[in-house]
VOBAMAR-274567 format. One record per residue (C-alpha): y, z, x; residue number from 1; residue in one letter. Coordinates in steps of 0.5 Angstrom, whole numbers, plus 500, padded with zeros to 3 digits. Each point is the difference from the previous one (the first is absolute). Last residue first. Example, Ala and Ser with C-alpha at 12.3 -4.5 7.8 and 13.67 -1.06 7.14 Angstrom:
<atoms>
+-------+-----+------+-----+---------+
! north !  up ! east ! num ! residuo !
+-------+-----+------+-----+---------+
!   498 ! 514 !  527 !   2 !       S !
!   493 ! 502 !  498 !   1 !       A !
+-------+-----+------+-----+---------+
</atoms>
This chain:
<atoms>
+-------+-----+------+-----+---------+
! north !  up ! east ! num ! residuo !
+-------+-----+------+-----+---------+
!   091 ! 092 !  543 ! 248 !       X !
!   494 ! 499 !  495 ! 247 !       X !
!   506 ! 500 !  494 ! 246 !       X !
!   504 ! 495 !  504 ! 245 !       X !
!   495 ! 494 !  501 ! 244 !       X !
!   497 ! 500 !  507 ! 243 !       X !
!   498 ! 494 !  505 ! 242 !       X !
!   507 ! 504 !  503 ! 241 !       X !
!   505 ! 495 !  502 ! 240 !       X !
!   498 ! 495 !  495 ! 239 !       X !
!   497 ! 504 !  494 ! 238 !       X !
!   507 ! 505 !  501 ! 237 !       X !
!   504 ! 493 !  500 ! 236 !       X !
!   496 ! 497 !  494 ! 235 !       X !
!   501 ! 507 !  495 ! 234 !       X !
!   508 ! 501 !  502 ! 233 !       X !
!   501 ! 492 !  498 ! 232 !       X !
!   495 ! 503 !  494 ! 231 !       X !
!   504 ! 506 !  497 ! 230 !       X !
!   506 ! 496 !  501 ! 229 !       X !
!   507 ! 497 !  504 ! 228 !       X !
!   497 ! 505 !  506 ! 227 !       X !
!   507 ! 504 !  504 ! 226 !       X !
!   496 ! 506 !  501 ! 225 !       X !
!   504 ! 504 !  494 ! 224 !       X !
!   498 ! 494 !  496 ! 223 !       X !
!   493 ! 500 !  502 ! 222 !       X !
!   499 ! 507 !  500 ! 221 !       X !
!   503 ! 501 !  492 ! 220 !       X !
!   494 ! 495 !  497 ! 219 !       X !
!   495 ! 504 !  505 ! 218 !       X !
!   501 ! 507 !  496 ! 217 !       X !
!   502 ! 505 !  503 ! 216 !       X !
!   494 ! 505 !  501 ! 215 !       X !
!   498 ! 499 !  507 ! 214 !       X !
!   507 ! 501 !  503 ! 213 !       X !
!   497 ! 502 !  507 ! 212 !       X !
!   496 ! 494 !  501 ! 211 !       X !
!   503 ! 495 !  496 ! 210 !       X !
!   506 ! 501 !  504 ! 209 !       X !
!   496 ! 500 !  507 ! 208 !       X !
!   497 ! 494 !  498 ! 207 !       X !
!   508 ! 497 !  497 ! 206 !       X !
!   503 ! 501 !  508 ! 205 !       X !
!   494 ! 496 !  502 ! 204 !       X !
!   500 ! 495 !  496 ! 203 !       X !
!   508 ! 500 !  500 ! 202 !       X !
!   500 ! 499 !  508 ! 201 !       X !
!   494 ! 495 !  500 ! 200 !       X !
!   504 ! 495 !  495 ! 199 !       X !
!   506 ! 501 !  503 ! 198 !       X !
!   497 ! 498 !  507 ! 197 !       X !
!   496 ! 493 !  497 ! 196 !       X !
!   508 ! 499 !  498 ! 195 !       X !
!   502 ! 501 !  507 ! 194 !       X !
!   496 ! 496 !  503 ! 193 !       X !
!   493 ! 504 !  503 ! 192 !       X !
!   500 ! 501 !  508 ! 191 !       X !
!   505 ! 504 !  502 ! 190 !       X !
!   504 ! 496 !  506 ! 189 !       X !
!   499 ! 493 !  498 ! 188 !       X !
!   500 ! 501 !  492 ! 187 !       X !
!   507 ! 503 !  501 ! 186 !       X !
!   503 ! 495 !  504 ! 185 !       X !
!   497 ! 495 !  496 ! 184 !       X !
!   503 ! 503 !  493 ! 183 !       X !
!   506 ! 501 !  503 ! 182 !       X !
!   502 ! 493 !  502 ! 181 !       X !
!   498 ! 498 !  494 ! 180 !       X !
!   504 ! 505 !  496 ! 179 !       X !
!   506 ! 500 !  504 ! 178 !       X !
!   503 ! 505 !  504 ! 177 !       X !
!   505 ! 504 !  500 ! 176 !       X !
!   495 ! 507 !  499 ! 175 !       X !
!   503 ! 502 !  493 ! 174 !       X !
!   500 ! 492 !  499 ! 173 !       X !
!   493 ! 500 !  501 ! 172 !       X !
!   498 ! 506 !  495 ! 171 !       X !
!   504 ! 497 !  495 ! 170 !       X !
!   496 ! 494 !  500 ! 169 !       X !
!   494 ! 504 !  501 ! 168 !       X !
!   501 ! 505 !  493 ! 167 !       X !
!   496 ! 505 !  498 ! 166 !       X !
!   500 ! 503 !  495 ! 165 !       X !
!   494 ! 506 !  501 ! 164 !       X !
!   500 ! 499 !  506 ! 163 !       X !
!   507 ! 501 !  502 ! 162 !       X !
!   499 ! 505 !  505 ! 161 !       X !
!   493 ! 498 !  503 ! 160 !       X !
!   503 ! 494 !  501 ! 159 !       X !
!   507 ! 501 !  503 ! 158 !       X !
!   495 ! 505 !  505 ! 157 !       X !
!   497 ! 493 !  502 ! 156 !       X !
!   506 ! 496 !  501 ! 155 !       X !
!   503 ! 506 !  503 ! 154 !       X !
!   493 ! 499 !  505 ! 153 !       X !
!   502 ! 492 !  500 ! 152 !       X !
!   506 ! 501 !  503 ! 151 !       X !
!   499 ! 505 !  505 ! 150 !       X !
!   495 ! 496 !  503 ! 149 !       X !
!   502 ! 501 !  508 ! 148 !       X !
!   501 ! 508 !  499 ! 147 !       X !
!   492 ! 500 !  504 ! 146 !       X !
!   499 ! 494 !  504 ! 145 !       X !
!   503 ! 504 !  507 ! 144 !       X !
!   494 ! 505 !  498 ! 143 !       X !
!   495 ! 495 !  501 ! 142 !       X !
!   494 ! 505 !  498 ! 141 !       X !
!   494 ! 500 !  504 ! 140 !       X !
!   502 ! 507 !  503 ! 139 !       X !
!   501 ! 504 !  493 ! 138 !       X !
!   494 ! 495 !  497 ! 137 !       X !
!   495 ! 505 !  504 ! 136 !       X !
!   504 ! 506 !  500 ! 135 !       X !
!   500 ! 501 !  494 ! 134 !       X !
!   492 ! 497 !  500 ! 133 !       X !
!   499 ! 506 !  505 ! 132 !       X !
!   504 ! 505 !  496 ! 131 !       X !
!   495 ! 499 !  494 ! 130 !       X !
!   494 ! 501 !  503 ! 129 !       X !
!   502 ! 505 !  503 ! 128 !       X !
!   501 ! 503 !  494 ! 127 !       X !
!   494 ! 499 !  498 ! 126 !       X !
!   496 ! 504 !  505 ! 125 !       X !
!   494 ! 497 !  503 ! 124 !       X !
!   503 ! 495 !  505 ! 123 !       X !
!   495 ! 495 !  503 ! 122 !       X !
!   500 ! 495 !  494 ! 121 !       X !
!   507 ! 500 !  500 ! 120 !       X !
!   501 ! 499 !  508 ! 119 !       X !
!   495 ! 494 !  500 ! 118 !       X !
!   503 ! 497 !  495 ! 117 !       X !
!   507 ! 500 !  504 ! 116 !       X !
!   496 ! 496 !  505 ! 115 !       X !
!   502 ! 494 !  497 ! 114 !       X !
!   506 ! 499 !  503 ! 113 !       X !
!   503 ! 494 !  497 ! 112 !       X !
!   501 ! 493 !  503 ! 111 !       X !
!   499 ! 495 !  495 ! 110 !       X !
!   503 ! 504 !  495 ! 109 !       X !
!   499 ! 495 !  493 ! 108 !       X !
!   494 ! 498 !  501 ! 107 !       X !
!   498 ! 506 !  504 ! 106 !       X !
!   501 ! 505 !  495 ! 105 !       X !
!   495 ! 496 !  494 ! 104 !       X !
!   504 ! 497 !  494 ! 103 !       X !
!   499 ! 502 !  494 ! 102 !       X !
!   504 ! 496 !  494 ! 101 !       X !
!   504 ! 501 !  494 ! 100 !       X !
!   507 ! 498 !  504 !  99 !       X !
!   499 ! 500 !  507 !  98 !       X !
!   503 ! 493 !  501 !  97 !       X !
!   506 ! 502 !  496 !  96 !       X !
!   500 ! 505 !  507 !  95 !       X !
!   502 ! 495 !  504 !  94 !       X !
!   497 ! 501 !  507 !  93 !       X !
!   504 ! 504 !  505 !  92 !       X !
!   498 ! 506 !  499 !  91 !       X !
!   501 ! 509 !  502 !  90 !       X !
!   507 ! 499 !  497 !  89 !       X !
!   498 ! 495 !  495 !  88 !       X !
!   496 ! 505 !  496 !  87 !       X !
!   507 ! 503 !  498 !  86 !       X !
!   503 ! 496 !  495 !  85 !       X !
!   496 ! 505 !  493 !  84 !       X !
!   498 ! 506 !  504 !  83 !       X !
!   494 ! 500 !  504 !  82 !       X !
!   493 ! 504 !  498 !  81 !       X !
!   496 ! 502 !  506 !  80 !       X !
!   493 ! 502 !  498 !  79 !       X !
!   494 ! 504 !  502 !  78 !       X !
!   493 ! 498 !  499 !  77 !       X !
!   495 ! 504 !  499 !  76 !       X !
!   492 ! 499 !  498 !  75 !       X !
!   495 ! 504 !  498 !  74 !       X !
!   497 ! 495 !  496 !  73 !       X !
!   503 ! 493 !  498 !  72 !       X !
!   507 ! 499 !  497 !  71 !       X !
!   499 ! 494 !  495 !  70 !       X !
!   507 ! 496 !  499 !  69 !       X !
!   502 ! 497 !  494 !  68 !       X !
!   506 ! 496 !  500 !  67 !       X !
!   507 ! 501 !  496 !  66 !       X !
!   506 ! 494 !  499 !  65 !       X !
!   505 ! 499 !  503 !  64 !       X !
!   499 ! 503 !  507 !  63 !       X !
!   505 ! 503 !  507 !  62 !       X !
!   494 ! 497 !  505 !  61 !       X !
!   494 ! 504 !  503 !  60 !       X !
!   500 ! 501 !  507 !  59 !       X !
!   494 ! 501 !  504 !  58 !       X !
!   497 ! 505 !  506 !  57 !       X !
!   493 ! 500 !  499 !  56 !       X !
!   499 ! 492 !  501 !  55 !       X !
!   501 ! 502 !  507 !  54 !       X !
!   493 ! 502 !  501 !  53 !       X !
!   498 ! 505 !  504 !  52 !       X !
!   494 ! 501 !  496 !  51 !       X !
!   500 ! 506 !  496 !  50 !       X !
!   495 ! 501 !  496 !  49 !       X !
!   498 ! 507 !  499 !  48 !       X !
!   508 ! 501 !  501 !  47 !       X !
!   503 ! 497 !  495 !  46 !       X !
!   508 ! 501 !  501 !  45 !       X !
!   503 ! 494 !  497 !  44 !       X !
!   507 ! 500 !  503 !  43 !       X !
!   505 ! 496 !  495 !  42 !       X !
!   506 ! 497 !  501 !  41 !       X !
!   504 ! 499 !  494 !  40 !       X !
!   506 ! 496 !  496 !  39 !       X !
!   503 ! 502 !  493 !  38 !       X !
!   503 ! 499 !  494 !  37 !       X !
!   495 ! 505 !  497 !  36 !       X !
!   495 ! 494 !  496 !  35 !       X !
!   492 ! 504 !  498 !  34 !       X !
!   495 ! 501 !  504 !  33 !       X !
!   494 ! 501 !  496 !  32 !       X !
!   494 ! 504 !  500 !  31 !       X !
!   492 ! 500 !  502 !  30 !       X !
!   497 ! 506 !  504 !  29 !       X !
!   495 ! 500 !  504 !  28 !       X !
!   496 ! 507 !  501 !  27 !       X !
!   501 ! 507 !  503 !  26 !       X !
!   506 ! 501 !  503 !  25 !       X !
!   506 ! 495 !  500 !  24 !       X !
!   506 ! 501 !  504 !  23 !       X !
!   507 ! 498 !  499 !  22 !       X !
!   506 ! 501 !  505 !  21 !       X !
!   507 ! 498 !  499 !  20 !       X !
!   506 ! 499 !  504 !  19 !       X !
!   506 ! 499 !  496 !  18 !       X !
!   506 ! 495 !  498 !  17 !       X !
!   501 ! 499 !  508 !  16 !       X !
!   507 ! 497 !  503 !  15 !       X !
!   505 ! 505 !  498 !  14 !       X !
!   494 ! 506 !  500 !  13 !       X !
!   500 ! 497 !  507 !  12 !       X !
!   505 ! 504 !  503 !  11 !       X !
!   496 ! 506 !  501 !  10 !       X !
!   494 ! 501 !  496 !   9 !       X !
!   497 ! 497 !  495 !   8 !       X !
!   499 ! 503 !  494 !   7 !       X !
!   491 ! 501 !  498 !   6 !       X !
!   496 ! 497 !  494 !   5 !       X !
!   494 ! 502 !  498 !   4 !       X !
!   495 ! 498 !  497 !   3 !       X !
!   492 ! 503 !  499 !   2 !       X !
!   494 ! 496 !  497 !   1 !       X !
+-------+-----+------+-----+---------+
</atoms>
């Protein structure tokens, strides 16, 4: 399996979080797709069978908990992955509807132009690839949506700030606003509560701790990511993950 990740270009590097492209060769390949606080579409590429089918663009919601995912034979598949708050420039479903699901394209964008997969899977070169997709989700963004939710991304930028002592009572009285009003504003626009946020941010923010800090031990990992012990840090990693820390 092959994966890389690309910058977007222009001004949607303010919307799009990074545009990625996954290929897989010689055989299935099982793995896990763990919480990352966002939401994408998903181009799958499989040549030899492709039908037309409008089932090959789908969105994947911003997720609570991992998913197994089998990734066939000599496949490709290209991603768009959105900053947290930003799908709704391209949508006007409800993004808490998406959450822990995978929904088909034209469920929720009845009028897209679907022949963007001809393009894909006629151009040859990667990079091409790449800029068709970027200029793909360029022209369906709505751009006059595009600072409406200053709010709720401060809010997210607050969070992943103060995560490991986070206070959301303080967090809305920073914004002027009360929690419950806060709470379901930032659950409208980015998809998880507040709460389901944090957790997110820490579990990832702590993954990548782990891994480039392997010989700290897991006691001081909890406390420094903001966990009350060894087993809260523990739970939430097998939640998240589907793994305990010493696998990661």
């Amino acid at each position: 399996m092959e994966y890389k990740e690309y910058i977007p270009y222009n001004n949607l590097n303010s919307i799009v979080d990074t545009i990625w492209l996954a290929t897989n060769f010689n055989q299935e390949i099982e793995s896990r797709i763990i919480p990352d606080g966002h939401i994408d579409v998903i181009f799958e590429l499989d040549k030899e069978t492709y039908n037309y089918s409008k089932n090959k663009i789908r969105v994947s919601g911003m997720m609570t908990t991992y998913k197994k995912v089998t990734s066939k034979k000599n496949s490709k598949t290209i991603g768009v992955r959105f900053k947290a708050g930003q799908f709704n420039t391209i949508s006007n479903i409800p993004v808490s509807e998406l959450k822990n699901e995978t929904l088909s394209a034209s469920d929720i964008f009845p009028h897209f132009n679907y022949s963007i997969l001809d393009k894909l899977i006629e151009c040859k070169n990667q990079f091409g690839k790449i800029m068709l997709v970027n200029d793909f989700i360029t022209n369906i963004i709505q751009w006059n949506k595009v600072n409406k939710n200053k709010l709720e991304l401060s809010v997210c930028k607050s969070i992943e700030t103060n995560f490991q002592d986070i206070d959301l009572a303080k967090i809305a009285k920073e914004h002027l606003i009360s929690l419950r009003q806060l709470e379901r504003r930032f659950k409208a626009i980015v998809g998880v509560t507040m709460k389901e946020y944090h957790a997110i941010t820490r579990f990832n923010k702590t993954m990548k701790y782990i891994s480039t800090n392997p010989n700290t031990s897991l006691l001081h990992v909890a406390f420094d990511m903001g966990y009350f012990d060894h087993s809260h840090l523990t739970k939430e990693i097998n939640k998240m993950s589907g793994l305990n820390p010493s696998e990661i």
